[in-house]
KEVEXKE-13657 format. One record per residue (C-alpha): residue number from 1; x, y, z. Coordinates in steps of 0.25 Angstrom, whole numbers, plus 2048, in hexadecimal, padded with zeros to 3 digits. Example, Ala and Ser with C-alpha at 12.3 -4.5 7.8 and 13.67 -1.06 7.14 Angstrom:
! residues 2
k: 1 | c1: 831 | c2: 7EE | c3: 81F
k: 2 | c1: 837 | c2: 7FC | c3: 81D
! end
This chain:
! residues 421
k: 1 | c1: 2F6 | c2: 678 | c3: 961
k: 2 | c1: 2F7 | c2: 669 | c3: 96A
k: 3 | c1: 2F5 | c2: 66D | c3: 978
k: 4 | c1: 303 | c2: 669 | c3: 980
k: 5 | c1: 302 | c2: 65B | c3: 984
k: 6 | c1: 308 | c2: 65D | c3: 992
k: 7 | c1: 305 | c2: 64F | c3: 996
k: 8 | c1: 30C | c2: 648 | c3: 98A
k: 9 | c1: 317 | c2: 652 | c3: 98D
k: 10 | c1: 319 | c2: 64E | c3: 99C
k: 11 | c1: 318 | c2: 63E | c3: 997
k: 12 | c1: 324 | c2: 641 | c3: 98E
k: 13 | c1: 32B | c2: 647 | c3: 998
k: 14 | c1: 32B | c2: 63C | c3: 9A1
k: 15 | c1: 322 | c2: 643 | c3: 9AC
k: 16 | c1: 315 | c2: 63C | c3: 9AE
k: 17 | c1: 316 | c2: 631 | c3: 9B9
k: 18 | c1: 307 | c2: 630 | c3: 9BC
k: 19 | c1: 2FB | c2: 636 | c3: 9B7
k: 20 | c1: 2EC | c2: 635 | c3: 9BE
k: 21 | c1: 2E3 | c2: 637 | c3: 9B2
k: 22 | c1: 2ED | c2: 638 | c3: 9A7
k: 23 | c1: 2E2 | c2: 637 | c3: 99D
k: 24 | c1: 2D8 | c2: 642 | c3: 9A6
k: 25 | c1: 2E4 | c2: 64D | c3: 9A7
k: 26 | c1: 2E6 | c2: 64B | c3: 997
k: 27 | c1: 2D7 | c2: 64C | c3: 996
k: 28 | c1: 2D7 | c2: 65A | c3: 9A0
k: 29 | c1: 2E3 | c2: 65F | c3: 997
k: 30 | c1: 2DB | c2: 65D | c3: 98A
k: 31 | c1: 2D1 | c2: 665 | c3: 98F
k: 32 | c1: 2D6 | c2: 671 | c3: 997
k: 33 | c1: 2E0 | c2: 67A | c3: 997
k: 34 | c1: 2DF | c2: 67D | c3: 9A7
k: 35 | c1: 2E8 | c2: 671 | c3: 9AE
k: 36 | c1: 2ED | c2: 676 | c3: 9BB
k: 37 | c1: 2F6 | c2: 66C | c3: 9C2
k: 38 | c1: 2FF | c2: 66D | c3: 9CD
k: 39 | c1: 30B | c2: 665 | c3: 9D5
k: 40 | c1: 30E | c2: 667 | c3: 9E3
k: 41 | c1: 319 | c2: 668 | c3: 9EC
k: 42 | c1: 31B | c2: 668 | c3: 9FA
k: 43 | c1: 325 | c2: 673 | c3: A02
k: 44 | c1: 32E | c2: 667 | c3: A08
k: 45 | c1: 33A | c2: 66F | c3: A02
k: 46 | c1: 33D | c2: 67F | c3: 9FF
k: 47 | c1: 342 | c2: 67B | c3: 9F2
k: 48 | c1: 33D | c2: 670 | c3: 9E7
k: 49 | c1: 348 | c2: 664 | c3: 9E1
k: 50 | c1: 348 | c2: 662 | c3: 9D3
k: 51 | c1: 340 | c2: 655 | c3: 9D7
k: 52 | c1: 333 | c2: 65D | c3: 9DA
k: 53 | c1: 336 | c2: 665 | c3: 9CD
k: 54 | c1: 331 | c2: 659 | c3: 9C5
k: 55 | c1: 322 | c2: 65A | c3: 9C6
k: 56 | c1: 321 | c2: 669 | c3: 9C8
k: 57 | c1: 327 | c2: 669 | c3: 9BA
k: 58 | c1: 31C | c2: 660 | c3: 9B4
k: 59 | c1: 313 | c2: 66C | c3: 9BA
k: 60 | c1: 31A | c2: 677 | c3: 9B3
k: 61 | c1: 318 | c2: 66F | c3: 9A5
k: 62 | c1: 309 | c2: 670 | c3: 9A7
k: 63 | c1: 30C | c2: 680 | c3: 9AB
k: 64 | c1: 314 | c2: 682 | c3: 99C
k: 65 | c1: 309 | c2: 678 | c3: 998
k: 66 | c1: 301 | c2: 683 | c3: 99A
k: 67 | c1: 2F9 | c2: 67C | c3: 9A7
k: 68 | c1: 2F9 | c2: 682 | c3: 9B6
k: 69 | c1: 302 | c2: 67D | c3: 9C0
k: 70 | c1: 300 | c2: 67E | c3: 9CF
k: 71 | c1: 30B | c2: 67D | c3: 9D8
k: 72 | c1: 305 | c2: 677 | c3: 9E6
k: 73 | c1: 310 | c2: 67A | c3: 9F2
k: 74 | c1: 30C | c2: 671 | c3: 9FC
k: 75 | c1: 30C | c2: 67B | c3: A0A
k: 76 | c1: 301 | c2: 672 | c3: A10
k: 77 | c1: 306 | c2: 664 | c3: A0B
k: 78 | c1: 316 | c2: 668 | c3: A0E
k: 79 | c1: 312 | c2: 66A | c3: A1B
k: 80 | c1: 310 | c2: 65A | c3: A1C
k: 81 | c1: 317 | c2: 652 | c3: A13
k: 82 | c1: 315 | c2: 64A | c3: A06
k: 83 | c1: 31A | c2: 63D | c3: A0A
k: 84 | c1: 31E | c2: 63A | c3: 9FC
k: 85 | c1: 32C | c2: 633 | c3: 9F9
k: 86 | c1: 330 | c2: 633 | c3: A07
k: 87 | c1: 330 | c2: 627 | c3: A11
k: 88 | c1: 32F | c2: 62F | c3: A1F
k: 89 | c1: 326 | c2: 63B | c3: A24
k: 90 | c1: 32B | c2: 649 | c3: A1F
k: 91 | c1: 331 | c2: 654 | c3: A2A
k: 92 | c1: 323 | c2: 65E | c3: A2A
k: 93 | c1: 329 | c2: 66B | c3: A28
k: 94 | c1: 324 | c2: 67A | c3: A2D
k: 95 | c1: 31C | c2: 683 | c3: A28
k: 96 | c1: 327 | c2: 68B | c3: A26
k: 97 | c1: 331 | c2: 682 | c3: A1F
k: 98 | c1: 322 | c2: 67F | c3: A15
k: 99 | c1: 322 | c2: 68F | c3: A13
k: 100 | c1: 32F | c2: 691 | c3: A10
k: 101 | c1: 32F | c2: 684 | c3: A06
k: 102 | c1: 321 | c2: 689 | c3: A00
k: 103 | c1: 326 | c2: 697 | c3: 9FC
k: 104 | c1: 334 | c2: 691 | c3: 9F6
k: 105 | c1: 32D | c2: 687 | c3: 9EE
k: 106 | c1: 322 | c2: 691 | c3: 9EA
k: 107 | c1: 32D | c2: 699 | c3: 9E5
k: 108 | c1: 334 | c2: 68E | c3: 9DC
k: 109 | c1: 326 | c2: 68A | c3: 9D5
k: 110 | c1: 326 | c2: 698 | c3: 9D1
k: 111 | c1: 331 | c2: 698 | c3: 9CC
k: 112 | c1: 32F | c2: 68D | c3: 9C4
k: 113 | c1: 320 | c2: 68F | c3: 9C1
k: 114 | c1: 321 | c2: 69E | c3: 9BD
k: 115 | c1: 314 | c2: 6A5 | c3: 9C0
k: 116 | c1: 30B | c2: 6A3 | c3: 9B3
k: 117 | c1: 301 | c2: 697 | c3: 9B6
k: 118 | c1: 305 | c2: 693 | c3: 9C1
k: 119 | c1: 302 | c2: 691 | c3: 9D0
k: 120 | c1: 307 | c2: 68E | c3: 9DE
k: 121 | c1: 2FE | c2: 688 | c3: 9E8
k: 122 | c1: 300 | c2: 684 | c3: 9F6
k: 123 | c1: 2F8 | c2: 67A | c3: 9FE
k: 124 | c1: 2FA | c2: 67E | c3: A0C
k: 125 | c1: 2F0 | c2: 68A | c3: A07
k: 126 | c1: 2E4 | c2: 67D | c3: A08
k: 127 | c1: 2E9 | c2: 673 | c3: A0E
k: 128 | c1: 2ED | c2: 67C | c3: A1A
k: 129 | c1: 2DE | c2: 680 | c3: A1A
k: 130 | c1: 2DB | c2: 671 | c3: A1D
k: 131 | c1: 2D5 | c2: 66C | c3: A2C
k: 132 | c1: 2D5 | c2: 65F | c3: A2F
k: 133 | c1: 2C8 | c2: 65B | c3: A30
k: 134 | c1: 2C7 | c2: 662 | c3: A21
k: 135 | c1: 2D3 | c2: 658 | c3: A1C
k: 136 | c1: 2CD | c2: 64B | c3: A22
k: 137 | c1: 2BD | c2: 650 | c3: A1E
k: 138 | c1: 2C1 | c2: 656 | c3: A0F
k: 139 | c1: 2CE | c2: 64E | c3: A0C
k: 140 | c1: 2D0 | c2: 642 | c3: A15
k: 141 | c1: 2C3 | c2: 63B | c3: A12
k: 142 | c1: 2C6 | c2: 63A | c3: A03
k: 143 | c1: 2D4 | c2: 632 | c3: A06
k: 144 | c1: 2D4 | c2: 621 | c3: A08
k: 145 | c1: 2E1 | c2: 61E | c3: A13
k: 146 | c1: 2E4 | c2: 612 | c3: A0B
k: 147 | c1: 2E5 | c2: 618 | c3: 9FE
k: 148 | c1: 2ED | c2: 623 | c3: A04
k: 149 | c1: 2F4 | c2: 619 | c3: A08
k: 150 | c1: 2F7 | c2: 612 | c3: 9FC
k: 151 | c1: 2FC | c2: 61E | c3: 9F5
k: 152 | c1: 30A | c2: 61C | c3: 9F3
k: 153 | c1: 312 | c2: 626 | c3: 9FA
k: 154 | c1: 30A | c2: 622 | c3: A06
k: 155 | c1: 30C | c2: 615 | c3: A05
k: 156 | c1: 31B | c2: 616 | c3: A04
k: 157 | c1: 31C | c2: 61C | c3: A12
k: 158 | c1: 313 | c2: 611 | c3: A1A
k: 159 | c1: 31E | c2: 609 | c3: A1D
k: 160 | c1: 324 | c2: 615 | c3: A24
k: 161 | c1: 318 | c2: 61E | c3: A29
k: 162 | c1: 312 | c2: 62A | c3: A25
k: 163 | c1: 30C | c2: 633 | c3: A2C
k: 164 | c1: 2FD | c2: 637 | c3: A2B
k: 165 | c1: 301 | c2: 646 | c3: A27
k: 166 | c1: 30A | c2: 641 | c3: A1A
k: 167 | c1: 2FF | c2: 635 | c3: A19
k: 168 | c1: 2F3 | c2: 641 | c3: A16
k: 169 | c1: 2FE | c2: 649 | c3: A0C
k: 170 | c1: 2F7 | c2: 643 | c3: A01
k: 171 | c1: 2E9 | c2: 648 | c3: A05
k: 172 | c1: 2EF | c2: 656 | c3: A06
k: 173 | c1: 2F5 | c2: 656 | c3: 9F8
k: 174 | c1: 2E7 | c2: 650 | c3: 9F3
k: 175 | c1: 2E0 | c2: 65B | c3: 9FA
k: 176 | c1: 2EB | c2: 664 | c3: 9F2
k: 177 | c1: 2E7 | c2: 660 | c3: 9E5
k: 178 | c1: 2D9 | c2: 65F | c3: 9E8
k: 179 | c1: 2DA | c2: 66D | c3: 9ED
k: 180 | c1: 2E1 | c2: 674 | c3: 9E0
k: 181 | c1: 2D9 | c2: 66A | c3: 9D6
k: 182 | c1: 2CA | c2: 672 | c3: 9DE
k: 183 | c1: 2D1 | c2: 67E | c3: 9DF
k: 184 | c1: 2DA | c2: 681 | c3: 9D5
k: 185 | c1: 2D7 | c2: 678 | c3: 9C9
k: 186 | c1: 2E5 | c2: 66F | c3: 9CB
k: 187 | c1: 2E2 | c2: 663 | c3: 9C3
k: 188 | c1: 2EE | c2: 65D | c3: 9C3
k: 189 | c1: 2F9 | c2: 65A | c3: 9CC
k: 190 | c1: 307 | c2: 654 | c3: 9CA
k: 191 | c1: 312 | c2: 64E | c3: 9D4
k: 192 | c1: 31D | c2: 645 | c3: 9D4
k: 193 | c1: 319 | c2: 636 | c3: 9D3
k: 194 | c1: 318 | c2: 635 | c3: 9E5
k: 195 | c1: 30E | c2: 63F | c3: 9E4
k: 196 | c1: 305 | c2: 634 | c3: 9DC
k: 197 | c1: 2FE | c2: 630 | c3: 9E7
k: 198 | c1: 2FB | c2: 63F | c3: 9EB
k: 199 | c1: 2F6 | c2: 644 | c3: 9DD
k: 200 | c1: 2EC | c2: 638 | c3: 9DC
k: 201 | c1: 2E7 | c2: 63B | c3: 9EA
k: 202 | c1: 2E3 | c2: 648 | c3: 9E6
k: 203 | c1: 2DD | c2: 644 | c3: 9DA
k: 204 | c1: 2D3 | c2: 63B | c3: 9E0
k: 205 | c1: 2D0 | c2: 647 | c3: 9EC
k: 206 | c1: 2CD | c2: 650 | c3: 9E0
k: 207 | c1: 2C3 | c2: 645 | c3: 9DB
k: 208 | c1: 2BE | c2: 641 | c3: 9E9
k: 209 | c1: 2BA | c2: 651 | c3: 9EB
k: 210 | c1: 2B7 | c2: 656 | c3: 9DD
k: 211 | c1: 2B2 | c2: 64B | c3: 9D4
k: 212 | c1: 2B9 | c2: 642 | c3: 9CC
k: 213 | c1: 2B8 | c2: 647 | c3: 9BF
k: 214 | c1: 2C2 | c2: 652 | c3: 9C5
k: 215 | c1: 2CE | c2: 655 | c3: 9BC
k: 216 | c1: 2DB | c2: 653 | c3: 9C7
k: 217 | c1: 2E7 | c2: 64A | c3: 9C1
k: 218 | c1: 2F4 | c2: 647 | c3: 9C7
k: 219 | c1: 301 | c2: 644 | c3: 9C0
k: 220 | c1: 30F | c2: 640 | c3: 9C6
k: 221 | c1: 31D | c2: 641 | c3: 9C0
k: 222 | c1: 327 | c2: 635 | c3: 9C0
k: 223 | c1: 332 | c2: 633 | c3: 9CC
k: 224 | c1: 33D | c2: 639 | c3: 9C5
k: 225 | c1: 349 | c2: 631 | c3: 9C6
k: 226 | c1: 358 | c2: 632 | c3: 9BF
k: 227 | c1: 35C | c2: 628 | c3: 9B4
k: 228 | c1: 365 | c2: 622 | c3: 9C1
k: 229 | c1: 358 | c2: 61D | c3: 9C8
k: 230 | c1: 35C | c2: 628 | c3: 9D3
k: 231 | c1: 34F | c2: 633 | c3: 9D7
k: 232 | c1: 350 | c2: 642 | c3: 9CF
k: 233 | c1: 355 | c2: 64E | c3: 9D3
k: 234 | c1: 35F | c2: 64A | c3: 9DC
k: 235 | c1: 36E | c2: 652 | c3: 9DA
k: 236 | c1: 37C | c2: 64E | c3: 9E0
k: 237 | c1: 378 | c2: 658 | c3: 9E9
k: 238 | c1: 369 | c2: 655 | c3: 9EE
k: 239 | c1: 35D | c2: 65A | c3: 9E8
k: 240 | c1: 35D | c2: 664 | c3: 9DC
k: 241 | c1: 353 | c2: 670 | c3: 9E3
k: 242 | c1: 34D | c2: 67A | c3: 9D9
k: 243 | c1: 350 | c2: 685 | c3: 9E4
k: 244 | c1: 35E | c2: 68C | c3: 9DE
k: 245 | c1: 363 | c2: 68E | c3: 9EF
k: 246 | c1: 363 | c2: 67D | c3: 9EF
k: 247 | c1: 369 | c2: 67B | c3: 9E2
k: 248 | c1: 36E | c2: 685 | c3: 9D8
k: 249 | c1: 36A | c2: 687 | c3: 9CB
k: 250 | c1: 377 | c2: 683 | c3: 9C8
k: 251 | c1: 376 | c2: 675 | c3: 9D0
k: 252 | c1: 368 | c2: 674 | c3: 9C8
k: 253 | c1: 36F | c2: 676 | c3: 9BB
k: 254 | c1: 377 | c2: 66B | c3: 9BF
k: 255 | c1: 370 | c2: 662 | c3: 9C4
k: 256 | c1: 366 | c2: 662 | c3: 9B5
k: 257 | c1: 373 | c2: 661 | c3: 9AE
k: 258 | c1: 37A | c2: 656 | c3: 9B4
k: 259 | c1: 36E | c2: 64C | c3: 9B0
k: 260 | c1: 36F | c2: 63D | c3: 9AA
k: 261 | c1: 36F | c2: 63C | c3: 99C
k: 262 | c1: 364 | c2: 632 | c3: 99F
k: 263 | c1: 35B | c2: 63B | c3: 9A8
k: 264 | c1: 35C | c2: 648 | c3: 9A1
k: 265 | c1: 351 | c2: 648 | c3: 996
k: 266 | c1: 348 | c2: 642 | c3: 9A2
k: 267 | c1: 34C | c2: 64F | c3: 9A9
k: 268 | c1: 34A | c2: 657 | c3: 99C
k: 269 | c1: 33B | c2: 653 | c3: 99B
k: 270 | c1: 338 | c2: 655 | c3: 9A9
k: 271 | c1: 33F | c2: 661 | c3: 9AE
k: 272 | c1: 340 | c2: 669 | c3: 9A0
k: 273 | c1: 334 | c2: 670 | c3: 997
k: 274 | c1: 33D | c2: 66D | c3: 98C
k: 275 | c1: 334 | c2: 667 | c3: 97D
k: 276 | c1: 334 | c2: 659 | c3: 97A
k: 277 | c1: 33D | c2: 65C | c3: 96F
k: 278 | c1: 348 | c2: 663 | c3: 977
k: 279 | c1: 349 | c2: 658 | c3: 981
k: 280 | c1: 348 | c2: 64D | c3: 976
k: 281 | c1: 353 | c2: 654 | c3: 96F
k: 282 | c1: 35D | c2: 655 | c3: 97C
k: 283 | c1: 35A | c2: 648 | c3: 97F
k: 284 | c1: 360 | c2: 644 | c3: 972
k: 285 | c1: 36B | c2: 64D | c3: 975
k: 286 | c1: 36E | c2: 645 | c3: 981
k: 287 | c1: 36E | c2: 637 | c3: 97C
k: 288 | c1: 378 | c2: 63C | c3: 96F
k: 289 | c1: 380 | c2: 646 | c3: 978
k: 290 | c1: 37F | c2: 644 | c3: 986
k: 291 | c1: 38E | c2: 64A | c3: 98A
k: 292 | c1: 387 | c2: 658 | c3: 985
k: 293 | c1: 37C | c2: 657 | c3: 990
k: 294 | c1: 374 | c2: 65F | c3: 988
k: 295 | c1: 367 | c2: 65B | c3: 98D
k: 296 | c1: 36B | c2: 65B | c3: 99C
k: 297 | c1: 371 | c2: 66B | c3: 99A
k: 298 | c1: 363 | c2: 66E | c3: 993
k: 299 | c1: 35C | c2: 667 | c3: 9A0
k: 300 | c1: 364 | c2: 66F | c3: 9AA
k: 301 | c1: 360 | c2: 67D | c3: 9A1
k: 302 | c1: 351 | c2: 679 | c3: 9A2
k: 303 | c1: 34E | c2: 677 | c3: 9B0
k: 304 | c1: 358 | c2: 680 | c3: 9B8
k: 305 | c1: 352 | c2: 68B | c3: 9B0
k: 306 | c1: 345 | c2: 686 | c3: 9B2
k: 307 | c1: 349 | c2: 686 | c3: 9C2
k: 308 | c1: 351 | c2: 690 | c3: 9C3
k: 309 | c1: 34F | c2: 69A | c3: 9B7
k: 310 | c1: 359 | c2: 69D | c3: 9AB
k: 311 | c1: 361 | c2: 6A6 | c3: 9B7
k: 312 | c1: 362 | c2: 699 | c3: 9BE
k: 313 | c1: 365 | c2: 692 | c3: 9B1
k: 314 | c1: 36F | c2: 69C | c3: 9AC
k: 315 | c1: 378 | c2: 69C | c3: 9BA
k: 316 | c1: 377 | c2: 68C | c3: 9BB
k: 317 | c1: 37E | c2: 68C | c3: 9AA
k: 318 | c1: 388 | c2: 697 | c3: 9AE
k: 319 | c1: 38E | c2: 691 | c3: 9BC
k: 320 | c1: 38F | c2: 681 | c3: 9B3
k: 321 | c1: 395 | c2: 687 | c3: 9A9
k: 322 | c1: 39F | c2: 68E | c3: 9B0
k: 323 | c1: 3A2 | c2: 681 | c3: 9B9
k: 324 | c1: 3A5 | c2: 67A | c3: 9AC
k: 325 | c1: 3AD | c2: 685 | c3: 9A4
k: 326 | c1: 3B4 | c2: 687 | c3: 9B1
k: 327 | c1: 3B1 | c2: 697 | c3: 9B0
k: 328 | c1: 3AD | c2: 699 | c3: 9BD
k: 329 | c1: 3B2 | c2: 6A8 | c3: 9C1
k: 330 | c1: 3A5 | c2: 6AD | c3: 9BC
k: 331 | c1: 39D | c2: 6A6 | c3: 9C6
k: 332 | c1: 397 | c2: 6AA | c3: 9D3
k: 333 | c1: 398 | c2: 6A7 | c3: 9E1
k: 334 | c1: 389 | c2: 6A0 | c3: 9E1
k: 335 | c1: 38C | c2: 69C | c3: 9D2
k: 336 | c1: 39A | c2: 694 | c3: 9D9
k: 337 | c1: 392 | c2: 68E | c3: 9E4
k: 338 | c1: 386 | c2: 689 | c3: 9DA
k: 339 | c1: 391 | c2: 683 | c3: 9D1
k: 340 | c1: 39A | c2: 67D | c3: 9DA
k: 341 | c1: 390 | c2: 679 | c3: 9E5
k: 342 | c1: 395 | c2: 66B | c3: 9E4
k: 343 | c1: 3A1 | c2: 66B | c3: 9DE
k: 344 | c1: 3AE | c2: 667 | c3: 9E8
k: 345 | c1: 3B1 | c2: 673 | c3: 9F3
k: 346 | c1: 3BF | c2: 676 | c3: 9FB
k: 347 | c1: 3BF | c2: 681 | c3: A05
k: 348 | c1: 3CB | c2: 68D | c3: A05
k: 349 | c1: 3CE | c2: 699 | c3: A0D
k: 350 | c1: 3CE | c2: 6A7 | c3: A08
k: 351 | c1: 3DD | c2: 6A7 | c3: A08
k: 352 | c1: 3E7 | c2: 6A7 | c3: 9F8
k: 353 | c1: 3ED | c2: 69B | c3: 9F6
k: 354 | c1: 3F4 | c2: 696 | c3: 9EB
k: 355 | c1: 3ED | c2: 68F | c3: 9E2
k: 356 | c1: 3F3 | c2: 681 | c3: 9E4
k: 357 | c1: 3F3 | c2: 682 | c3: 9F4
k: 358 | c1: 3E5 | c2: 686 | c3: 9F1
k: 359 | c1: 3E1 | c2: 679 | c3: 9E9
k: 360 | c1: 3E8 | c2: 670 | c3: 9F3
k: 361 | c1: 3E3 | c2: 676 | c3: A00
k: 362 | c1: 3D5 | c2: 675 | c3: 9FB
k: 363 | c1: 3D7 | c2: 666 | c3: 9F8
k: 364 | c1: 3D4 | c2: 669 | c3: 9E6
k: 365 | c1: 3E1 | c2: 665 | c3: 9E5
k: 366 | c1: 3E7 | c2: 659 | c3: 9EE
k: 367 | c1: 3F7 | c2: 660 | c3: 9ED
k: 368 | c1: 400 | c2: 66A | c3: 9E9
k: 369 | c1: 406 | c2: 662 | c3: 9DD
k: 370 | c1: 3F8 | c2: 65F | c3: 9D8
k: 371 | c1: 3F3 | c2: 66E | c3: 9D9
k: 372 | c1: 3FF | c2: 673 | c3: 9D4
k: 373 | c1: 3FD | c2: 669 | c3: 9CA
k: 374 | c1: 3EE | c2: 66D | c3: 9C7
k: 375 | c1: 3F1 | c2: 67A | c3: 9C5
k: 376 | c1: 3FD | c2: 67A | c3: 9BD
k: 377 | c1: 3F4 | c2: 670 | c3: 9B3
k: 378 | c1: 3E9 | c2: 67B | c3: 9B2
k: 379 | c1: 3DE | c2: 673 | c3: 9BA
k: 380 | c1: 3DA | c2: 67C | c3: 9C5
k: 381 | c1: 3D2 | c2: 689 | c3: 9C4
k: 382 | c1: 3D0 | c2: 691 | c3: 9CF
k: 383 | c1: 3C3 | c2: 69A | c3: 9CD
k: 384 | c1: 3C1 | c2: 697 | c3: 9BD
k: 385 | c1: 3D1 | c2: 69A | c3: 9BA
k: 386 | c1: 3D9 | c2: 690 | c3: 9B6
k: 387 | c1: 3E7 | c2: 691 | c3: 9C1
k: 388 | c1: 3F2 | c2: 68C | c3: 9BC
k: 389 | c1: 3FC | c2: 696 | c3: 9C4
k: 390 | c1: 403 | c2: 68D | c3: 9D0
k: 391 | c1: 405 | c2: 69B | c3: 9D8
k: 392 | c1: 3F4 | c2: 69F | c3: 9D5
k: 393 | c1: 3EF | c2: 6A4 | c3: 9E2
k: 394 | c1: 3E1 | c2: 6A2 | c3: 9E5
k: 395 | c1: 3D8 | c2: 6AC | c3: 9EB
k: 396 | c1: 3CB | c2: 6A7 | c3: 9EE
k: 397 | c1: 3C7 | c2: 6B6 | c3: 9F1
k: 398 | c1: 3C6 | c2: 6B9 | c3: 9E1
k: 399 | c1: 3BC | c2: 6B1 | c3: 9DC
k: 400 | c1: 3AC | c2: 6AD | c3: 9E0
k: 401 | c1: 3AC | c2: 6B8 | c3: 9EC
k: 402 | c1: 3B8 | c2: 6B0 | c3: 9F3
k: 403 | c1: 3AE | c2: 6A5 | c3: 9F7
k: 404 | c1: 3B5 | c2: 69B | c3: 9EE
k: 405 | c1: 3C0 | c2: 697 | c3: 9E6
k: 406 | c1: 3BB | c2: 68D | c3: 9DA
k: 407 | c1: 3C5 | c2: 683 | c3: 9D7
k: 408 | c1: 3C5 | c2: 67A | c3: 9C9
k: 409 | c1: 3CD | c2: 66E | c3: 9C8
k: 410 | c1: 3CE | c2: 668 | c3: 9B9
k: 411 | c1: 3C1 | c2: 66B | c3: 9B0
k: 412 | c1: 3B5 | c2: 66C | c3: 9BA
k: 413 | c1: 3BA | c2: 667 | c3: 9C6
k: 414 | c1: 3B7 | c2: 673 | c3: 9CF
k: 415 | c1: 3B9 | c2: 676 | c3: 9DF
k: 416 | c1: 3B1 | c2: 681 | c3: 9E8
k: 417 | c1: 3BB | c2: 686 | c3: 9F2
k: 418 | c1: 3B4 | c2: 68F | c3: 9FC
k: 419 | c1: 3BC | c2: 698 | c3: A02
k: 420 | c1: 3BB | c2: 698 | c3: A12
k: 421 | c1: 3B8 | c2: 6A7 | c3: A19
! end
C-alpha cells in the first residue's frame, strides 16, 4: 500500500505558502517514518480565534497522517512579544495574566489534539534558564544586525521603532526551534506566513550549531483572506474564539454556516479532514444547487464538532433549528441567550399585560391599530404560540424561568424581551 502523500494532500488543499527544502522534507518523508514537527503559539490571549486555527490544523493532518506533533506554548516568548503583524510595541503582560493564558490554551490543544501522539511543550521551561551572558556568548554571536534587519517583519516597524526586546524575539524562537530539533527530534516547524522570517532563522541557528547536513525545514500557510478581499475569521460580531464562554457553539455553527458560496470549498480544505472526493462532490453541489447550502451545513458539522465535540455540535443543530421552525418552547434559558444573542432586544417589567399594550410598549409594534392588526392576522408569537386572541394576557413569568418573553414577528423576525427585576 502507497504511503499517504501528506504533502500532495496539503498542496491540493491550498495550504502551503512557503517551503525551505521542499525537495529535502519529501526526501526525509521517503525514508522515515518518525517526523515530528511542531507550530507555536504565544499566551497573548486566554482563548485562540479561528484565525490561529489555521496552522494548527495543518499540524493535526501530520498527527492522523501518523506523524508526531508538538504544541510549543510560548511562556518565555509571551512574556515579550512577536512583533509580527503589528505596527507599534505590545503592552508586556504579568506573569500571572501568561499563567493563566498558558493553562487556558494548554487545555483547548488538548482538546483538540486528544492524547495519543501528542505533546505539549513550553518554552519558559529553557529559555527561562538563559543568563545574559549565556544568550549573547551561545545565541547572539551566531545573528548578522543587518540581516535581522532585513527580515520582513522587522523591517516594517523601522519607520516607527522597535524596541531592542521585540527586535531579539526572533533569536528567542530560533533558539526554540533549535532547542526541540537537539532535544526533542522536531524537524519541522510550521507558522503562518509572518512567521517566515522566524522559521528560517531557526533553520540557519540549527545549521550554525549542529552542521548542515541537519534535517530542520520550515513550511508556512497562506494569508487567508475571504473572496471579498477582506482578512478571515472576522464575524459581525468581532473575532470567532474556539473558547465556547466567548462564542457559543451555537454562534460558531453560524458563523461556518453563513459562508460565501465562493469561499466555502476553500474552507472545506483547510478546516475539514473531509476526502477529496467528498469535497469535490459538495463543490459541485454548490455550483448546481447553491440555495441548498449544502456544502456550507457540511462545513459547520465538520469544524464545531471538531472544536467543540458532537455535544457541542448537537446543541448548536438543535437551538438553529428551533429558531427557523419557530419551536422554541423547548429551549433553555442558556439555549435562548446563545440563539438570540444578537437578535433585536426590548426591556419589560414583571407585570401581565395584554398582549397588544405589550408589543407597543416594548416598541415591536409602532401602535395599537398595528398590533392589534398583527395579531388578528396571526403574525405575532409570544413564546413559540402563535396569539391571535386580542384579550391574551401575557406573563412573562411562564416561560424561560421568567428571565424573558421571546417575541416573533412574521417568519423569523425574532425579539429578546428581558424582563427587568
Amino acid at each position: 500500500m502507497a504511503k499517504f502523500d501528506i504533502l500532495e494532500d496539503l498542496k491540493w488543499r491550498g495550504a502551503i505558502n512557503q517551503e525551505t527544502d521542499e525537495e529535502g522534507l519529501r526526501k526525509y518523508l521517503a525514508e522515515h517514518d518518525d517526523l515530528a514537527l511542531y507550530c507555536g503559539t504565544d499566551p497573548t490571549g486566554d482563548s485562540l480565534h479561528i484565525g490561529h486555527l489555521i496552522p494548527f490544523m495543518i499540524l493535526k493532518r501530520f498527527q492522523m497522517a501518523g506523524y508526531h506533533p508538538v504544541i510549543l506554548i510560548g511562556g518565555g516568548t509571551g512574556s515579550i512579544g512577536d512583533p509580527s503583524g503589528r505596527k507599534t510595541e505590545r503592552v508586556l503582560q504579568t506573569a500571572d495574566q501568561v499563567k493563566h493564558n498558558e493553562e487556558k490554551l494548554t487545555a483547548q490543544m488538548k482538546k483538540l489534539f486528544g492524547t495519543e501522539n501528542f505533546e505539549i511543550k513550553n518554552n519558559a521551561d529553557w529559555l527561562g534558564k538563559l543568563n545574559l551572558i549565556d544568550f549573547l556568548r551561545d545565541y547572539g554571536k551566531y545573528f548578522q544586525v543587518n540581516n535581522m534587519i532585513n527580515k520582513d517583519v522587522v523591517a516594517s516597524r523601522l519607520e516607527n521603532g522597535i524596541s531592542f526586546t521585540e527586535f531579539s524575539y526572533q533569536i528567542l524562537q530560533a533558539i526554540d526551534f533549535y532547542h526541540l530539533n537537539k532535544e526533542d527530534g522536531v524537524q519541522l516547524q510550521i507558522g503562518g506566513s509572518d512567521q517566515w522570517g522566524n522559521i528560517t532563522a531557526g533553520i540557519d541557528l540549527i545549521h550554525k550549531l549542529e552542521g548542515s547536513d541537519r534535517p530542520a525545514f520550515g513550511l508556512t500557510i497562506p494569508l487567508m483572506l475571504k473572496a471579498d478581499g477582506t482578512k478571515f475569521g472576522k464575524s459581525a460580531g468581532g473575532a470567532v474564539w474556539l473558547d465556547p464562554e466567548k462564542t457559543s457553539p451555537y454562534e460558531f455553527y453560524q458563523f461556518w454556516i453563513n459562508q460565501d458560496d465562493r469561499d466555502v470549498v476553500k474552507y472545506l480544505k483547510y478546516f475539514t479532514f473531509l476526502s477529496r472526493e467528498e469535497i469535490e462532490d459538495l463543490a459541485e453541489k454548490t455550483e448546481k444547487e447553491p440555495w441548498k447550502r449544502a456544502a456550507q451545513k457540511r462545513l459547520a458539522e465538520e469544524v464545531t464538532k471538531f472544536v467543540h465535540g458532537e455535544d457541542g455540535l448537537k446543541e448548536a443543530k438543535m437551538i438553529t433549528d428551533a429558531l427557523f421552525s419557530g419551536d422554541i418552547k423547548n429551549l433553555s434559558v442558556k439555549q435562548i441567550e446563545q440563539g438570540l444573542k444578537n437578535a433585536p432586544s426590548a426591556v419589560a417589567t414583571p407585570d401581565k399585560k395584554n398582549i397588544v399594550e405589550f408589543l407597543v410598549d416594548t416598541k415591536i409594534e409602532p401602535s395599537k391599530r398595528q398590533a392589534r392588526e398583527d395579531v388578528q392576522n396571526g403574525a405575532i408569537y409570544v413564546n413559540g404560540e402563535r396569539e391571535q386572541d386580542l384579550e391574551f394576557v401575557v406573563d412573562p413569568s411562564r416561560e424561560f424561568d421568567g428571565k424573558y418573553v421571546i417575541i416573533r414577528k412574521g417568519k423569523r423576525k425574532y425579539t429578546l424581551v428581558t424582563i427587568s427585576k
